[in-house]
MILOGU-289104 format. One record per residue (C-alpha): residue number from 0; residue in one letter; y, z negated, x. Coordinates in steps of 0.05 Angstrom, whole numbers, padded with zeros to 5 digits. Example, Ala and Ser with C-alpha at 12.3 -4.5 7.8 and 13.67 -1.06 7.14 Angstrom:
2
<nulum><pos>0</pos><code>A</code><yy>-00090</yy><zz>-00156</zz><xx>00246</xx></nulum>
<nulum><pos>1</pos><code>S</code><yy>-00021</yy><zz>-00143</zz><xx>00273</xx></nulum>
//
This chain:
65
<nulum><pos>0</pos><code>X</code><yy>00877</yy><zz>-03384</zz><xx>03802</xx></nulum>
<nulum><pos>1</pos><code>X</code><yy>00915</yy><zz>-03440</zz><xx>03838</xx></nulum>
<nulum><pos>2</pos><code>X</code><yy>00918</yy><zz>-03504</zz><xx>03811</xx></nulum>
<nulum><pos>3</pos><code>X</code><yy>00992</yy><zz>-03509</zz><xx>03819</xx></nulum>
<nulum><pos>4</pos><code>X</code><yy>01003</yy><zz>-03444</zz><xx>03777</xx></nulum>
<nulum><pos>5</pos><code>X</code><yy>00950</yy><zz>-03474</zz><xx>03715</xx></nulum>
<nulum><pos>6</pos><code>X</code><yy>00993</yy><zz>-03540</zz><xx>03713</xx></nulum>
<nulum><pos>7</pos><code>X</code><yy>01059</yy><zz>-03507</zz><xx>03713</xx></nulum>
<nulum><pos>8</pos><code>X</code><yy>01032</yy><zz>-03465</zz><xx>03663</xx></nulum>
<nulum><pos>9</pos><code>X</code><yy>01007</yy><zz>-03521</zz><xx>03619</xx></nulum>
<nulum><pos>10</pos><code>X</code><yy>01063</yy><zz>-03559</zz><xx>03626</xx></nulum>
<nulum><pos>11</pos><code>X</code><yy>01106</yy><zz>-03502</zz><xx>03602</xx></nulum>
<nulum><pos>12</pos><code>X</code><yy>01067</yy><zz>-03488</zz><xx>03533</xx></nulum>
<nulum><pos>13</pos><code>X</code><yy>01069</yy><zz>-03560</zz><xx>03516</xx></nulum>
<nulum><pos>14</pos><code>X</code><yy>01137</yy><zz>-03548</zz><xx>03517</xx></nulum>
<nulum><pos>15</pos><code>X</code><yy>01133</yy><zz>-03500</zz><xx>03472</xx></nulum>
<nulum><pos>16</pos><code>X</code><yy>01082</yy><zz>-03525</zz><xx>03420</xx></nulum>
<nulum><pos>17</pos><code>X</code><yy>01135</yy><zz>-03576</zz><xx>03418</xx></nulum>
<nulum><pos>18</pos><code>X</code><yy>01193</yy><zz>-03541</zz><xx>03402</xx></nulum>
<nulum><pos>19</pos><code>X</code><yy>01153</yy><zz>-03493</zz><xx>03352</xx></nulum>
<nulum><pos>20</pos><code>X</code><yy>01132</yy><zz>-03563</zz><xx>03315</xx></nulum>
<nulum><pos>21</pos><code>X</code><yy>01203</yy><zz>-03582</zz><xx>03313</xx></nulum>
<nulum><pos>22</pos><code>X</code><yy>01222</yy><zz>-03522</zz><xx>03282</xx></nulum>
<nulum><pos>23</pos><code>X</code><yy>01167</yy><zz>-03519</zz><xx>03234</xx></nulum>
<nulum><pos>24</pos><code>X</code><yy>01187</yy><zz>-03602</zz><xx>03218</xx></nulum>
<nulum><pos>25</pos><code>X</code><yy>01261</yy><zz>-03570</zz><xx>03206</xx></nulum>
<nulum><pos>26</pos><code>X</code><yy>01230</yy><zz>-03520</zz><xx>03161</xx></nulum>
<nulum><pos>27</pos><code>X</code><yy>01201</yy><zz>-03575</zz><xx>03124</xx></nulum>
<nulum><pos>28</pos><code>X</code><yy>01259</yy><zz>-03617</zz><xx>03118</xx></nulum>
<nulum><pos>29</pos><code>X</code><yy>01292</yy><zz>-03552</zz><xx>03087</xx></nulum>
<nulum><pos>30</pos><code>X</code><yy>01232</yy><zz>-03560</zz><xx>03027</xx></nulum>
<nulum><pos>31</pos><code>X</code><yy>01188</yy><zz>-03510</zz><xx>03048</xx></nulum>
<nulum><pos>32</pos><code>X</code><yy>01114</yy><zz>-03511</zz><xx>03046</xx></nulum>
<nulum><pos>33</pos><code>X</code><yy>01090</yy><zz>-03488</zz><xx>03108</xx></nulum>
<nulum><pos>34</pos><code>X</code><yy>01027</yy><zz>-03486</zz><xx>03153</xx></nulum>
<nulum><pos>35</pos><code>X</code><yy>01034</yy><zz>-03471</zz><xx>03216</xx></nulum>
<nulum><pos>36</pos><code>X</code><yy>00960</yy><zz>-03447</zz><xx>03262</xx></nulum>
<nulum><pos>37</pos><code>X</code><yy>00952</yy><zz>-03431</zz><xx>03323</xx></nulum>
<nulum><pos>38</pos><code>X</code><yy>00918</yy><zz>-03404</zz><xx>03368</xx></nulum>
<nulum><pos>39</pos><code>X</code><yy>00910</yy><zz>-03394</zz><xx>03448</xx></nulum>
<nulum><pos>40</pos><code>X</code><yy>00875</yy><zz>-03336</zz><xx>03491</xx></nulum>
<nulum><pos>41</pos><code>X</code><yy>00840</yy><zz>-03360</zz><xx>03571</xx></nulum>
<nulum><pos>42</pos><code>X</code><yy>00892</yy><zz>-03347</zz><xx>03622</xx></nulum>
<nulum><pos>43</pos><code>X</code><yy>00894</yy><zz>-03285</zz><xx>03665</xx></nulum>
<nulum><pos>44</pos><code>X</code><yy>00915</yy><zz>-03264</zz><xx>03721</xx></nulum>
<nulum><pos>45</pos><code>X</code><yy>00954</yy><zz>-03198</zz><xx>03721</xx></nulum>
<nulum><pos>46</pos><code>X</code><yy>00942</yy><zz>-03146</zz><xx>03785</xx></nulum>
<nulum><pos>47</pos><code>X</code><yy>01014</yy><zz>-03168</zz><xx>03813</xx></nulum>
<nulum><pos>48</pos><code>X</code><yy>00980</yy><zz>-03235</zz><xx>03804</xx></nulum>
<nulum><pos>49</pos><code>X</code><yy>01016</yy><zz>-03263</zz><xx>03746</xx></nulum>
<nulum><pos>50</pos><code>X</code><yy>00981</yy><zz>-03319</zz><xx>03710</xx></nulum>
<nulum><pos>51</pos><code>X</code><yy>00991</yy><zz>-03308</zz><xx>03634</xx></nulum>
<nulum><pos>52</pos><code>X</code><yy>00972</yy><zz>-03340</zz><xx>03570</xx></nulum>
<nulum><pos>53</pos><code>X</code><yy>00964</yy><zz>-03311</zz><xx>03498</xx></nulum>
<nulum><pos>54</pos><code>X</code><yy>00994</yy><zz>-03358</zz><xx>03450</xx></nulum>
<nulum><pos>55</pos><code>X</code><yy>00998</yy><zz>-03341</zz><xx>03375</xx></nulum>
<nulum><pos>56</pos><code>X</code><yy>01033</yy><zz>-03386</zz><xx>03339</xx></nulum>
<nulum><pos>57</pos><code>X</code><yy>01031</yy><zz>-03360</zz><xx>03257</xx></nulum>
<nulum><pos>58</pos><code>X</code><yy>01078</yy><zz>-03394</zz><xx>03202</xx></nulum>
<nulum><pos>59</pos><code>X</code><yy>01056</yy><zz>-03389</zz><xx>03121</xx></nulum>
<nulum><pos>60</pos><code>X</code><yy>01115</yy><zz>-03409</zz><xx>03082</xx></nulum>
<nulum><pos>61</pos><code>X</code><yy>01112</yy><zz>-03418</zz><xx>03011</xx></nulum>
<nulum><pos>62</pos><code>X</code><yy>01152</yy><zz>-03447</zz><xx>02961</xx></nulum>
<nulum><pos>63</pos><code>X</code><yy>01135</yy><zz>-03464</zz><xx>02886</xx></nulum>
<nulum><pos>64</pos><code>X</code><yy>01181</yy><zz>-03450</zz><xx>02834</xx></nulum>
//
């Protein structure tokens, strides 16, 4: 795997960790209780050489009555 294709790669699911925190900080704001886990899979590269990532990102909401 080139290290040009691992950077890009990282760089791109820091972006989204971010915006999935900002959405689960709006959720918040809303008054929801929520936890939000994670969790990430090695990278791969695919036959037509496509480097991928698993990424599960998993959201319990709960709210109190």
């Amino acid at each position: 795997m080139a290290t040009n294709d691992q950077s890009e790669l990282d760089q791109d699911l820091a972006e989204v960790r971010r915006r999935v925190e900002a959405l689960a900080n709006d959720m918040r704001g809303l008054g929801m209780d929520l936890r939000l886990t994670t969790e990430e899979y090695g990278s791969e590269r695919d036959i037509d050489g496509t480097v991928t990532r698993t990424v599960t990102f998993s959201f319990k909401v709960s709210q109190q009555d």
